[in-house]
C-alpha positions as CSV (number, residue, x, y, z in Angstrom):
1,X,-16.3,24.4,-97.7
2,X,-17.7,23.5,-94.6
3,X,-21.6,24.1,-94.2
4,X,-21.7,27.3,-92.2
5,X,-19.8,28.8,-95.3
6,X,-22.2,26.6,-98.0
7,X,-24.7,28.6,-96.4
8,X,-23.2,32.2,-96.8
9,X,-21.9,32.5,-93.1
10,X,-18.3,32.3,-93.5
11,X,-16.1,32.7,-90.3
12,X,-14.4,35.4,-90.6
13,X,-10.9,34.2,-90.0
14,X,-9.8,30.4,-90.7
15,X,-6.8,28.8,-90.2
16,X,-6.2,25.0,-92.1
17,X,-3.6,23.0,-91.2
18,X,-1.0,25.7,-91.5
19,X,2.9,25.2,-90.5
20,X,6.3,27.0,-90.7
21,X,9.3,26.9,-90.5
22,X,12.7,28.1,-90.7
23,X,15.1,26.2,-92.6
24,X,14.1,22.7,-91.5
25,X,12.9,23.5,-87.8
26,X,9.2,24.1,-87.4
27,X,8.1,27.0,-85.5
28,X,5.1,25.4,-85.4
29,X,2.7,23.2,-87.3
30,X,-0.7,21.4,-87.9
31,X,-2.3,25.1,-86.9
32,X,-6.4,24.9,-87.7
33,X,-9.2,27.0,-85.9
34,X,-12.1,29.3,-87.2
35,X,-12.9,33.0,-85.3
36,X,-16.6,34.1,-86.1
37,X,-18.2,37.1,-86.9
38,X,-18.7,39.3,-83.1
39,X,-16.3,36.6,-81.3
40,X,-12.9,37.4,-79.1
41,X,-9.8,35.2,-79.2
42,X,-7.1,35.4,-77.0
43,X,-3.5,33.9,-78.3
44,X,-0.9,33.1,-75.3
45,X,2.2,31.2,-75.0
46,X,5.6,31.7,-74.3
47,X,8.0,33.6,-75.6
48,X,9.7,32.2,-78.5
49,X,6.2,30.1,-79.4
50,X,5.6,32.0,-82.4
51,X,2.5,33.8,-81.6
52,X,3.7,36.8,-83.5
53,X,4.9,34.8,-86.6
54,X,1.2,33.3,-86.7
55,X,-0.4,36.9,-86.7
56,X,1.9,37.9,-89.7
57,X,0.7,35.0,-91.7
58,X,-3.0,35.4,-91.0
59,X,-2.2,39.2,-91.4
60,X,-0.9,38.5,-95.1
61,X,2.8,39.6,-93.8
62,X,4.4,36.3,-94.1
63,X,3.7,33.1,-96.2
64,X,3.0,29.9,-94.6
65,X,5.3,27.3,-95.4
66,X,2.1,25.1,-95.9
67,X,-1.8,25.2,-95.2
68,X,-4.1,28.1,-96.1
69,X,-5.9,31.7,-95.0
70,X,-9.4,32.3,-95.4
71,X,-10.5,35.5,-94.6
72,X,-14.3,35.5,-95.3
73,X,-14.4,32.3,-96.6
74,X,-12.2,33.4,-99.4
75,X,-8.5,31.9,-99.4
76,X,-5.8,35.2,-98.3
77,X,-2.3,35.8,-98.8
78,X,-2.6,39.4,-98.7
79,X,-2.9,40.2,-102.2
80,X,-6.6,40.9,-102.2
81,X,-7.2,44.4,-101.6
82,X,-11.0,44.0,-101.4
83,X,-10.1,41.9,-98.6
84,X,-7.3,43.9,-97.3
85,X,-9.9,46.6,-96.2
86,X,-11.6,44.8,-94.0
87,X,-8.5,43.9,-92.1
88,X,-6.3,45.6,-89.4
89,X,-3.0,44.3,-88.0
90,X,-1.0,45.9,-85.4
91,X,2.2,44.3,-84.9
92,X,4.3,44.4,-81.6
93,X,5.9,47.1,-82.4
94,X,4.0,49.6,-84.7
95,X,6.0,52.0,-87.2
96,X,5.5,55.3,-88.1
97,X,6.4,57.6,-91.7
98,X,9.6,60.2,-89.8
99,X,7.6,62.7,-91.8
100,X,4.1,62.5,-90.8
101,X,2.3,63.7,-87.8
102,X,-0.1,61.6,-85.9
103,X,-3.1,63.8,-87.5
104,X,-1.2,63.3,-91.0
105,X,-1.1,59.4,-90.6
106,X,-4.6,59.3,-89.4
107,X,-5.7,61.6,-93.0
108,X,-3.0,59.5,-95.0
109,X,-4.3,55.3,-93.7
110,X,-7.9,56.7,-94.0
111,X,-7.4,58.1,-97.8
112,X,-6.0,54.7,-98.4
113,X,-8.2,52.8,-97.0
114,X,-11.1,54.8,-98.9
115,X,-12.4,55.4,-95.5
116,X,-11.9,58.9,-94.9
117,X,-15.5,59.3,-93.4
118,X,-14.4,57.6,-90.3
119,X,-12.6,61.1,-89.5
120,X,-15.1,61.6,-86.8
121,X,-14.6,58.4,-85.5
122,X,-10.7,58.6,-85.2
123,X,-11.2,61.9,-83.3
124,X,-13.0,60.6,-81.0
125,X,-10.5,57.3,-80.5
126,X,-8.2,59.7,-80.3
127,X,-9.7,61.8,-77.1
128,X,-10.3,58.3,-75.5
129,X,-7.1,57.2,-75.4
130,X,-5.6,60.4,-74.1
131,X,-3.8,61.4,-77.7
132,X,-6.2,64.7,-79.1
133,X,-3.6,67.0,-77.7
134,X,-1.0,65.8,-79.3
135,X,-2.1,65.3,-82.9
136,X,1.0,67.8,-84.1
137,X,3.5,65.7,-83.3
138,X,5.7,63.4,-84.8
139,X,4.9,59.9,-83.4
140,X,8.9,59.3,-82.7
141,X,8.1,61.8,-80.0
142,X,5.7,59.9,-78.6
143,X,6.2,57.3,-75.6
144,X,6.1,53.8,-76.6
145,X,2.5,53.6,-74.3
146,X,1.7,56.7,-76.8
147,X,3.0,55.0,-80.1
148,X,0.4,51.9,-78.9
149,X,-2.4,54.2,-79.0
150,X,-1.7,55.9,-81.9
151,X,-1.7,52.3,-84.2
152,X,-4.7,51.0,-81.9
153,X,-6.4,54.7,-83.8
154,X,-5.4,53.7,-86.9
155,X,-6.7,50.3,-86.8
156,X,-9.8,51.2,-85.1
157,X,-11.2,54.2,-86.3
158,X,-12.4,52.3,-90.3
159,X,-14.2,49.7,-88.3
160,X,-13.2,46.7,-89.7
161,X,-14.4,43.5,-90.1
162,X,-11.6,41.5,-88.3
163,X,-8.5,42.7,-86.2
164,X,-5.6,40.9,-85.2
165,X,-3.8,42.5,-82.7
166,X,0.5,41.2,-81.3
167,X,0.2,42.1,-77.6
168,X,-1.8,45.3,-78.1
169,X,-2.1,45.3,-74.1
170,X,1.7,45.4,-73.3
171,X,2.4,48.9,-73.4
172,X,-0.6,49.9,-71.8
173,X,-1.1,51.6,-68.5
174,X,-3.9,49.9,-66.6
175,X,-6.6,52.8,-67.3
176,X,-5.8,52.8,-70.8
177,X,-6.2,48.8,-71.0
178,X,-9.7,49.1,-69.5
179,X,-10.5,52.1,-72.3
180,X,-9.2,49.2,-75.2
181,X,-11.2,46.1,-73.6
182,X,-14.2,48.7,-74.3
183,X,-13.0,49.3,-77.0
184,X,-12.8,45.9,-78.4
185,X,-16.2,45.1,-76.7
186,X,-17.6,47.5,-79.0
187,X,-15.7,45.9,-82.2
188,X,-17.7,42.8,-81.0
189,X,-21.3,44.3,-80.3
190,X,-20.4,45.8,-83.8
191,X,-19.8,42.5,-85.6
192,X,-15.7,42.7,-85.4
193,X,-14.0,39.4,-84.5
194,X,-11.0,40.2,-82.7
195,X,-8.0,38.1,-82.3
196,X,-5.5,39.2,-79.6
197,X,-2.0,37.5,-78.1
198,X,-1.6,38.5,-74.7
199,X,0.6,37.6,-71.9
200,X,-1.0,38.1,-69.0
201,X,-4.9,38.9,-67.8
202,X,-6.6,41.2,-69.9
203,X,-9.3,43.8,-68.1
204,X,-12.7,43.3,-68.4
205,X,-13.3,41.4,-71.3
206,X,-14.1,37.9,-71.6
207,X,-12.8,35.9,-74.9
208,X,-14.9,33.3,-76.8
209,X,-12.1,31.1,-77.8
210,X,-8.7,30.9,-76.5
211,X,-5.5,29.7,-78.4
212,X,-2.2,28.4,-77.1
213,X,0.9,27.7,-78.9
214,X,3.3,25.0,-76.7
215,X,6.2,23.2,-78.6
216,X,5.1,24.0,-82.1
217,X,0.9,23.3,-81.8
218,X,-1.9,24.9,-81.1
219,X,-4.7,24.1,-78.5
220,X,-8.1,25.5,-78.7
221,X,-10.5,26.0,-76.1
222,X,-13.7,27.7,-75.6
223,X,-14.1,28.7,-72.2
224,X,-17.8,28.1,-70.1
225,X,-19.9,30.9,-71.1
226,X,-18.9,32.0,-74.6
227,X,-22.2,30.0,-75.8
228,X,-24.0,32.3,-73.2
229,X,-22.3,35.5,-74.4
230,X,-22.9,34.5,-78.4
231,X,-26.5,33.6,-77.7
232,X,-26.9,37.0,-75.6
């Protein structure tokens, strides 16, 4: 326990010293950082580098082969519920229930999340990103831009505490990629840290650390003007 978290301010997302692998051949290893409460990371590297496989593990959706998750300064593996709900992951490619309208997914992940309050809130994600006229349909209808949206909703619209997001820009057109960097900039004012892989510039919104994977490690960086932006 380092002293931030001796004192009650645990990061919200630490990696220590995790690696993995398949059979004997690392993906990668030796991975450490720490995202804070209201910060933006950005994760980049090339395809192949195993910045989806890192998102899964800090997501709970795959085990490490070594090192350990702390989400709040509590160790995570994805078995913690309590901690659970104050996570949202959206993969590279969200799925969908056949059966289940884009209004029924937003009732059925807000009932299970115990957040049915933030109805409101979804509704209005949902008219920002171009999607309240299509609530009655199936998302296998949608377009994959439309599908995007739809999982950005569901992770959005509870507020929670820390999301980690596999190219959530990728699908995007460029005026709905401005609508999610505001998006994600209110996450931030709100308290959210956010931690996004991305392959290219994002629009209008700056990170606090950024993350490359390269031949199995990770560099970290924080770029000038993060200490500005956390002071601010």
């Amino acid at each position: 326990m380092d002293d931030r978290e001796a004192k009650g301010r645990a990061a919200a997302l630490r990696a220590e010293g995790l690696a993995f692998r398949y059979a004997r051949i690392d993906v990668w290893r030796d991975v450490s950082f720490s995202l804070e409460p209201g910060e933006v990371a950005f994760l980049t590297g090339s395809n192949g580098s195993g910045k989806s496989t890192l998102l899964r593990c800090l997501a709970g959706w795959s085990a490490p082969t070594e090192g350990e998750v702390k989400l709040f300064g509590r160790p995570f593996d994805g078995a913690d519920r309590a901690v659970r709900r104050r996570v949202a992951f959206v993969p590279d490619v969200p799925s969908f229930y056949d059966d289940l309208t884009a209004a029924e997914h937003l009732r059925f992940v807000l009932a299970a999340n115990r957040a049915a309050d933030a109805a409101p809130e979804a509704e209005r994600l949902l008219g920002l990103l171009g999607l309240a006229a299509h609530g009655d349909q199936f998302p296998s209808s949608y377009s994959r831009g439309m599908r995007q949206k739809l999982a950005l909703v569901l992770a959005l619209a509870a507020k929670p505490d820390l999301l980690l997001l596999d190219e959530p820009y990728g699908p995007l057109d460029p005026e709905a990629s401005k609508r999610l960097s505001a998006l994600l900039s209110e996450a931030r004012a709100g308290g959210a840290a956010v931690l996004a892989s991305c392959h290219h510039d994002v629009p209008d919104l700056e990170p606090d650390l950024l993350l490359h994977l390269d031949g199995g490690r990770l560099r970290a960086s924080r770029p000038r003007g993060a200490g500005e932006r956390e002071r601010g």
